[in-house]
Every structure is written in structure tokens, then in C-alpha cells.
C-alpha positions as CSV (number, residue, x, y, z in Angstrom):
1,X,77.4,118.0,130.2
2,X,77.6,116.1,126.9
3,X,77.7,119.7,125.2
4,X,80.0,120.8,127.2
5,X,82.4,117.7,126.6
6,X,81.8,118.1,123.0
7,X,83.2,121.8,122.9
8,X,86.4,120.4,125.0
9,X,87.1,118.0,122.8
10,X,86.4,120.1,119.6
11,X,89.0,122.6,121.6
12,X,91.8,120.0,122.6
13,X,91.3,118.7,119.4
14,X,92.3,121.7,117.7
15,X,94.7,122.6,120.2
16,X,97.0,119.5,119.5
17,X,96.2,119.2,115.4
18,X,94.2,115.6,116.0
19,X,91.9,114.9,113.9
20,X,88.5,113.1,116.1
21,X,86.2,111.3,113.9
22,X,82.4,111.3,114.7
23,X,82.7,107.9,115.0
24,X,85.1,108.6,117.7
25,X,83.2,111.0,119.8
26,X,80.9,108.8,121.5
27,X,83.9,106.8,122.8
28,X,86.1,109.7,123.6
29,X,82.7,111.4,125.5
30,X,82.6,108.2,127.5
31,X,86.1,108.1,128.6
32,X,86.0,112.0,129.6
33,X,82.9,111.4,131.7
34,X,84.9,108.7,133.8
35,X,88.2,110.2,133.9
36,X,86.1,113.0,135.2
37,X,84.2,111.5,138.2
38,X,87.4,109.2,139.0
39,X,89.2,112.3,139.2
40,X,86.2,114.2,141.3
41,X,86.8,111.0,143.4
42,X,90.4,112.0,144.1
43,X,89.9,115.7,144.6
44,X,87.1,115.0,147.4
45,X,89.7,112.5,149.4
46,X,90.4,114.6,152.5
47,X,94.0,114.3,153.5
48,X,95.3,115.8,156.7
49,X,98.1,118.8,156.4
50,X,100.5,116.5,157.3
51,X,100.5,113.9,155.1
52,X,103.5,113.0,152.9
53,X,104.3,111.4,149.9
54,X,105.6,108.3,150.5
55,X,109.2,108.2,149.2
56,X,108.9,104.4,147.4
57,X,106.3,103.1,146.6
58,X,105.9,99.2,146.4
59,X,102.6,97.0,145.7
């Protein structure tokens, strides 16, 4: 997977003209892998058809 992140960020990189230093990469790998699995944690939360979004949302 670590190649594969590498080619993304080479390709995002050059996408948006930022410049990632290889000091960088190690970090940016890291965050990628856990925006990644919190995301796959999103995608695999079942929600029923008739769920809506709640229209205000307070804490």
C-alpha cells in the first residue's frame, strides 16, 4: 500500500503545483493511511434507506 500512497501523493502533488519534501512523505503517508481506514469506517456504517440528515445539528 505504501507504493501505492506514494504514487497518489507524487500525483496530487503535481496536480495542485505543491512541492512534498522527502522529509515530508513519511508524515503525509501516515496521515493518508488513517484518513483512509477512518473513512473505510464511514463507508461500512450501514444506514437504513430512510435515514435523513438531521436538519441542525447541536453537540
Amino acid at each position: 500500500m505504501a507504493e501505492t500512497l506514494d504514487d497518489y501523493i507524487d500525483a496530487v502533488s503535481k496536480a495542485l503545483a505543491l512541492s512534498v519534501e522527502e522529509a515530508w512523505r513519511p508524515a503525509v503517508r501516515a496521515n493518508l493511511e488513517v484518513s483512509l481506514r477512518l473513512g473505510r469506517l464511514v463507508d461500512e456504517f450501514a444506514l437504513p434507506d430512510e435515514t435523513e440528515p438531521a436538519p441542525i445539528f447541536t453537540a
